[in-house]
C-alpha positions in Angstrom: 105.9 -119.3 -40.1 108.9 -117.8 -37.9 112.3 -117.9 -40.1 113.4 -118.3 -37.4 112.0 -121.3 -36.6 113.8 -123.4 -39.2 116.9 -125.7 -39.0 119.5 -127.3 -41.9 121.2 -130.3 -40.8 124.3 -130.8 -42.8 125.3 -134.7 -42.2 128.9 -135.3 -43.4 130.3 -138.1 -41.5 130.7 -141.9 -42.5 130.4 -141.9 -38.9 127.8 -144.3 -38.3 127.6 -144.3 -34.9 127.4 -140.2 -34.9 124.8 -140.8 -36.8 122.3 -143.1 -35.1 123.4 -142.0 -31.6 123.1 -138.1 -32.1 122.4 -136.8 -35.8 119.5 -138.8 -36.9 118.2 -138.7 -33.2 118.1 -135.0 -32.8 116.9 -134.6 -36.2 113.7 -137.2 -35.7 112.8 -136.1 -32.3 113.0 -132.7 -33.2 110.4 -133.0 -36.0 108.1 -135.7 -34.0 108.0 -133.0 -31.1 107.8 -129.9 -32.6 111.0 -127.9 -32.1 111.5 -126.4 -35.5 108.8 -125.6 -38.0 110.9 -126.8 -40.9 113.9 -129.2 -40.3 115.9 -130.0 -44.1 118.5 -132.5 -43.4 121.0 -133.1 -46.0 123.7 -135.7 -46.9 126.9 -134.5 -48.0 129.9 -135.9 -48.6 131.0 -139.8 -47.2 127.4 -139.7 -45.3 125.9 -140.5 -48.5 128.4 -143.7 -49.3 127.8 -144.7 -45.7 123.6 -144.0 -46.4 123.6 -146.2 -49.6 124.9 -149.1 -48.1 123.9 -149.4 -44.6 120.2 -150.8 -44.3 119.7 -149.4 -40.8 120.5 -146.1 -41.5 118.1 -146.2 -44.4 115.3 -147.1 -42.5 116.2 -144.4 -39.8 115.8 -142.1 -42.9 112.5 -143.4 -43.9 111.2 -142.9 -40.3 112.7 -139.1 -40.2 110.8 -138.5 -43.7 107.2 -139.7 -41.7 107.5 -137.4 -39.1 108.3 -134.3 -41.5 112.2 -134.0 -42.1 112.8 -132.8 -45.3 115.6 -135.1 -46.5 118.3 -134.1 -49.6 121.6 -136.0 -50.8 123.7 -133.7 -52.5 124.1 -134.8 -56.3 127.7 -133.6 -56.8 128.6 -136.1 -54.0 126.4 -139.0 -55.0 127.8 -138.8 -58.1 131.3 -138.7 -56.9 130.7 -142.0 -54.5 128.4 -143.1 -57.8 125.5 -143.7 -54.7 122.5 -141.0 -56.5 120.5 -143.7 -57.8 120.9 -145.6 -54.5 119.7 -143.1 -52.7 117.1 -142.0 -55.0 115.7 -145.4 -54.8 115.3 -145.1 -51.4 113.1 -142.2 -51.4 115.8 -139.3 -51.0 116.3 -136.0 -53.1 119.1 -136.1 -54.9 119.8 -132.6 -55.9 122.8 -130.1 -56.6 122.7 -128.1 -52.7 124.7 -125.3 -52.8 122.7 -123.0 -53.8 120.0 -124.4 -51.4 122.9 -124.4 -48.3 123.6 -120.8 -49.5 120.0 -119.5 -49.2 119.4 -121.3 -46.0 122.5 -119.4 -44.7 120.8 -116.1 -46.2 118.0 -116.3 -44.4 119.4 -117.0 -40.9 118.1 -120.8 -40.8 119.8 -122.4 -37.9 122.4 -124.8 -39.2 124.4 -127.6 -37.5 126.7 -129.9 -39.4 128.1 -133.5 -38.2 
């Protein structure tokens, strides 16, 4: 696989209309059509607050997951909005990213933030 050919998507905003009319979109399409290899979207900050309570959203994640987005909430932020079991529920991995964000950086993976 190209390293190249791989893209973080780092989804901060409590934005929900940033996320349903350009973050999630990009991020599903670009999986269902094949314009990245490997596409890891993760949920930072107030995006995960917004995530845990907006059922919309949550099924736009679910749909993202079929078509081969690799999705991660960051723990120290769940925690902080008290949202990781929420989101765990709902199929997401709740995990400590920074060291993850770092090594993506590292090894030249595209990354976009919202």
């Amino acid at each position: 696989m190209n390293q190249d050919n791989k893209l973080a998507v780092v989804w901060t905003s409590a934005d929900k209309e940033v996320a349903e009319k350009m973050v999630f979109m990009y991020a599903y399409n670009a999986a269902k059509f094949g314009w990245w290899d490997e596409i890891n979207f993760i949920i930072w900050g107030p995006s995960s607050k917004l995530l845990s309570e907006d059922k919309d959203l949550q099924e736009y994640i679910l749909k993202m997951k079929e078509v081969g987005v690799n999705v991660y909430a960051c723990k120290a932020c769940a925690d902080m909005y008290k949202v990781s079991d929420k989101l765990s529920e709902i199929g997401i991995e709740v995990k400590y990213m920074g060291k993850p964000l770092t090594q993506y950086l590292q090894e030249d993976h595209k990354v976009i933030t919202f």
